[in-house]
VOPA-790807 format. One record per residue (C-alpha): residue in three letters; x, y, z. Coordinates in steps of 0.02 Angstrom, whole numbers, plus 50000, padded with zeros to 5 digits. Example, Ala and Ser with C-alpha at 12.3 -4.5 7.8 and 13.67 -1.06 7.14 Angstrom:
2
Ala506154977550390Ser506844994750357
# end
This chain:
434
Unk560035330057354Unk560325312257252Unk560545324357086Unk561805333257175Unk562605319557250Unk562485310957071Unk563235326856960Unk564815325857093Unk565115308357074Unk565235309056897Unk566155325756883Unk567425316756990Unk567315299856883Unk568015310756727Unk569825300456737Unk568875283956755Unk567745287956614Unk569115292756502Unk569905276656544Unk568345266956524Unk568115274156343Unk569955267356295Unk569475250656355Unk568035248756249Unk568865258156106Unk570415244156131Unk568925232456144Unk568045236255974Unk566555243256082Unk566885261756053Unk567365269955870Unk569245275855931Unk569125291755778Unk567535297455844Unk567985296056037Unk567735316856063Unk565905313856008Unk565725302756187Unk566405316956265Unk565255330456195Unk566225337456055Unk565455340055897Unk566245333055749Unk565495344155613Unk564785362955635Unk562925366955685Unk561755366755520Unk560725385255532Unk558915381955563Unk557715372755683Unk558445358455752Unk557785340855814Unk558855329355917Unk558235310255932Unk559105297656026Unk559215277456046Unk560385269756143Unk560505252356043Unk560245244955868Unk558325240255942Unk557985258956001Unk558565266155821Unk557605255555720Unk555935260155833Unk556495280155803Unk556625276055600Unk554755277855556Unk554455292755651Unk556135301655584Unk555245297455409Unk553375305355444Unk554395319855548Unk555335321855399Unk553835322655270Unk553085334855369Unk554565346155419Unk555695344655258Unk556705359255312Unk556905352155491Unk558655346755538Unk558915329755603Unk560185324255727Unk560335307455776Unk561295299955902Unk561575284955966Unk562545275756102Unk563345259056013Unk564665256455856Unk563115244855777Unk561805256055788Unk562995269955717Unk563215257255560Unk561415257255560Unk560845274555549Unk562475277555413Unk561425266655297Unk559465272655362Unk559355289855399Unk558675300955267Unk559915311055183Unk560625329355262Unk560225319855435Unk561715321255572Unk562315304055651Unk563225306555809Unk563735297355961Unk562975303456113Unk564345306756272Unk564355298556443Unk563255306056566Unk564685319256637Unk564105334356670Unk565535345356571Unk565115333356440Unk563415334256408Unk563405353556423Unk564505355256297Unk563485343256178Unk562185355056212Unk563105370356182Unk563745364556036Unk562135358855942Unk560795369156012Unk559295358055973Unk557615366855984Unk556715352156045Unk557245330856080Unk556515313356065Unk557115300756160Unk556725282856154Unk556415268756259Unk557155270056417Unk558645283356403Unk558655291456590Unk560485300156606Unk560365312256723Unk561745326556696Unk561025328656510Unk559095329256560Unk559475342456679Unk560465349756566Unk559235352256454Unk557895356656582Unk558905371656618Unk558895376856443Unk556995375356438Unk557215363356285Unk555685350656271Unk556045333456274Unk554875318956242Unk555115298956300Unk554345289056148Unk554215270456151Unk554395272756333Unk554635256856471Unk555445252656616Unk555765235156658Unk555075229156826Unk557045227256905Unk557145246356847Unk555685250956913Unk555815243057069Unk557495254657086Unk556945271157047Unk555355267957181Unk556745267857303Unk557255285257256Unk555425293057213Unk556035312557231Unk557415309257104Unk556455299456978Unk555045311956984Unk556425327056955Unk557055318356794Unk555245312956736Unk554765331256749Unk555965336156607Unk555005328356494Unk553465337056410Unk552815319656327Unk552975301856414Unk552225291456272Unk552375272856330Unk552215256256235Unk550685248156337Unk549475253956494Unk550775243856614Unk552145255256583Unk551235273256580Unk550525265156760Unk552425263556813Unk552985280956746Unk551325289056808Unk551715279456988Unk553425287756985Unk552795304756958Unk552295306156778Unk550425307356790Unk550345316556583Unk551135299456541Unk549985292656385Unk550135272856304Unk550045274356121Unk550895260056066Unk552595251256026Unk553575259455888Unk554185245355813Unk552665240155745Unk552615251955613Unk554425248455542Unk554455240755404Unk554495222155363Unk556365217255400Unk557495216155265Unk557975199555191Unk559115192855058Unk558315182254960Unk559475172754851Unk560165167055043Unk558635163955099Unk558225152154936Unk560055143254989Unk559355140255175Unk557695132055114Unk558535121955005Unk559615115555144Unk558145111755251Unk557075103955131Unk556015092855207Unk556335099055395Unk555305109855467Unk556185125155587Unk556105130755737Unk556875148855782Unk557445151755948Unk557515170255935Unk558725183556055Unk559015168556182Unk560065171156326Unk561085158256424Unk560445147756463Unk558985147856356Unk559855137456219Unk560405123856334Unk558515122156433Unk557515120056260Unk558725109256167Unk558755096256308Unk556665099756329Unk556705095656121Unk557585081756126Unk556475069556175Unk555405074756049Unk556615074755896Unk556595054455862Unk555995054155700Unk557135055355546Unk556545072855488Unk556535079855665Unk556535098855664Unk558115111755652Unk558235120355802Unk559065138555747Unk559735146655864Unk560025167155830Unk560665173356001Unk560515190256061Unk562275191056092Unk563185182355932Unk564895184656024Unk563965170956130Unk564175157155970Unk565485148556052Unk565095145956198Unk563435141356156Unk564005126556045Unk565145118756163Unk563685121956277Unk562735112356152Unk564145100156131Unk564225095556305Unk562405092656361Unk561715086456202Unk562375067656138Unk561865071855965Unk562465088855952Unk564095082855860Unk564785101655788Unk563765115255780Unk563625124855621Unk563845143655624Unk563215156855508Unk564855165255543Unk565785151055463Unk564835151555301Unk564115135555328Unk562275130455293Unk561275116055411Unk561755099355363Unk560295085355365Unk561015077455514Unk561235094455608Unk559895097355751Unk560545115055782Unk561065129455674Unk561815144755759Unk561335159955673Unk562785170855760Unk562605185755633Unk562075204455629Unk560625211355542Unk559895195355485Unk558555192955578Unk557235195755441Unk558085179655357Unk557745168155479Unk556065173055540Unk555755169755365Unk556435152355363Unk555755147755528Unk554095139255536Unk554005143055719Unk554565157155800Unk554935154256010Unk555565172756078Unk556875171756184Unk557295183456351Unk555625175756444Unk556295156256510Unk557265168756634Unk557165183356699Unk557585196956551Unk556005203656510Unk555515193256349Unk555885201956165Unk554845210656078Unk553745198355969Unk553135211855814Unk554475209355698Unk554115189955686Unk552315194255694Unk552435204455558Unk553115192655448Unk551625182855490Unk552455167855606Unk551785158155763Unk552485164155902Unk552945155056070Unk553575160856196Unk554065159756388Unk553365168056570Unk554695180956592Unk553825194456479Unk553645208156601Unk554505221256458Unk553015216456344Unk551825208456473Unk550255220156400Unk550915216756198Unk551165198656204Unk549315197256334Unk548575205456196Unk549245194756048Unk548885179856150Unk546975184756168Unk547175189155976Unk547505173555931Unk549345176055883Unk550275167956003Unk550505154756167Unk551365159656334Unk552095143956415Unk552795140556587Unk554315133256553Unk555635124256405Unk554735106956437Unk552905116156392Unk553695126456243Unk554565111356192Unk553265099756203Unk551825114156095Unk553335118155978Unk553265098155941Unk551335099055913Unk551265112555785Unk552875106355692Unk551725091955637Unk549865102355637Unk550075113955469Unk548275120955507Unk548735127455669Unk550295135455627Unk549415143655499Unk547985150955604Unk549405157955716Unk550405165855588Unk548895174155527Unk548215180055689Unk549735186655737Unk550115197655574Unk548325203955593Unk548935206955758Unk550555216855705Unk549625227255562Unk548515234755672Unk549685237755806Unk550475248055662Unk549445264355684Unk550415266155824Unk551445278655709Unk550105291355712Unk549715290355897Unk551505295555932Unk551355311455811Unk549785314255905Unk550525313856077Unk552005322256001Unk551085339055986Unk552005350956139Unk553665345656026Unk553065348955848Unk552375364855929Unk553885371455994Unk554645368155831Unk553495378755741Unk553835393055891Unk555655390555844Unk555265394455662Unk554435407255688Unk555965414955807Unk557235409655666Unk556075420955547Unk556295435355652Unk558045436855659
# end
């Protein structure tokens, strides 16, 4: 009934939709020359042969599919790749990533018409989908075409799941398309079994076997320099009002002459300006902010530095001393803390972490990092280990112990991935035939 209900609605919303893409197009949001791609339309032909589609809606969802689209690839060479994606940056992304012959599209809104004719057009053999990606026209879709599908690096936040318990027949109809539920921890295969998907397995988070983030560093060499003899602490994917609660909770500790740069790298950059004349407002010492964006580097007097760039990340978890995740002093989930892990840096963090509430549980009992209740508690530990080398030390190391193991999470996905890799080998065997 609600699937019905749901494939009407958006059959009707096709005006709206086509609307809504021009908006974001006009907006900068939406590639304008690749537009047809949203609505299903294939921008280059079909390659012959077996066929793998992966999806991730965001830059964070792409990057978690890149390791596995490298070991599929070494053990399929002749497999074809396409790749789509739901965002102009992760489009950049995968342009520069994906292994060469690979297909980067955009994936269309979830209209019926639409997502039929994506499927028509490229005819994949089997999919991968990551994270959370739960559109209901195309997994139908594809359920009537008796194409497997599999949910890797699968979660649902709490607010999310909360939802879909109010509408238990319709979550367990879409969970059902999907021959493998692989999930990042035990809390979230307990959410996706409690909605119906009792062959949901946790294996692991994805993102822990990426690679080290990338990091340039002649830049990163200019940055030190800048900050020599201040230690930094990286306030990593904040949202408002994140920036505003720890600065104030800092201040109080930041007396001495060679108090500590906060950086600030918001998960939002478009945020930079209002978060300095947030800054500017609430904190007397604030004076202007310097931005990344503006090519400027910290000055000695500066207590903040916005970091309001793309792709940089690996830079300043580098430069930081201390890494505080962002996302957890309200009520976003937390961020996933690997990538900072990885590059072997304390990490704090706040009590909102129900998106990573078994990872970061885990890398607390490792050793690796501290969950606080509030700014004025991260604030006030921040302040302790800026002057307590040993300590930081200990919970760098811990947590890239932490992060390396958590790595092998790679071959528990190909593991759990065996009803897809087995359906590929079917469709070999079909293409042989013919």
């Amino acid at each position: 009934m609600i699937a019905a209900l749901y494939r009407f609605g958006t059959d009707l919303a096709g005006p709206w939709l086509e609307r809504h893409l021009e908006r974001r197009a006009a907006a900068g949001k939406e590639d304008r020359a690749r537009l047809g791609e949203r609505r299903g339309e294939g921008s280059i032909p079909r390659p012959p042969g077996r066929l793998l589609w992966l999806h991730g809606a965001s830059v964070g969802e792409t990057q978690s599919l890149l390791p596995l689209i490298a070991a599929l690839r070494q053990r399929m060479p002749a497999l074809q790749l396409l790749v789509t994606c739901g965002t102009v940056a992760a489009a950049k992304l995968l342009e520069t990533t994906l292994p060469a012959g690979a297909i980067q599209q955009y994936l269309p809104l979830d209209r019926r018409a639409w997502g039929e004719r994506f499927l028509d057009h490229w005819q994949p053999d089997a999919g991968v989908i990551a994270d959370s990606e739960l559109w209901p026209n195309l997994l139908l879709a594809a359920k009537q075409r008796r194409m497997p599908l599999a949910l890797v690096n699968a979660r649902l936040s709490e607010r999310s799941f909360r939802r879909w318990r109010w509408l238990p027949d319709f979550a367990n109809e879409l969970l059902t398309t999907f021959a493998v539920i692989a999930a990042i921890d035990e809390t979230q295969r307990d959410r996706f079994a409690a909605l119906g998907a009792a062959r949901a397995v946790a294996v692991g988070n994805l993102k822990a076997a990426a690679p080290l983030l990338g990091c340039d560093e002649i830049e990163l060499a200019r940055f030190r320099a800048a900050c020599t003899g201040r230690r930094v602490i990286l306030l990593a994917s904040s949202h408002a009002p994140e920036e505003r609660l720890l600065a104030l909770a800092l201040a109080p500790h930041d007396t001495r002459a060679d108090a500590p740069l906060l950086l600030l790298a918001p998960r939002h950059p478009a945020r930079a300006e209002e978060i300095a004349a947030v800054l500017h407002r609430t904190v007397t010492a604030a004076g202007e902010v310097p931005r990344r964006s503006h090519g400027a580097l910290p000055g000695r007097r500066n207590p903040f530095y916005l970091a309001d760039s793309m792709g940089e990340m690996g830079l300043w978890f580098r430069l930081a001393d201390i890494v505080i995740m962002g996302g957890a002093l309200i009520d976003k989930g937390g961020h996933n803390p690997i990538e900072p892990a990885l590059v072997g840096r304390p990490i704090l963090t706040g009590p909102h972490i129900g998106n990573f509430a078994d990872l970061y549980r885990r890398l607390e009992a490792a050793g690796g990092c501290r969950i606080l209740p509030d700014a004025t508690e991260l604030a006030a530990t921040a302040a302790a280990l800026v002057g307590d080398e040993e300590a930081r030390t200990e919970l760098g190391r811990a947590a890239q112990r932490f992060a390396q193991d958590e790595a092998r999470v790679l071959d528990r996905t190909l593991v759990a991935l065996a009803p897809i890799m087995n359906a590929l080998d079917e469709a070999k065997v079909r293409d042989a035939s013919t």
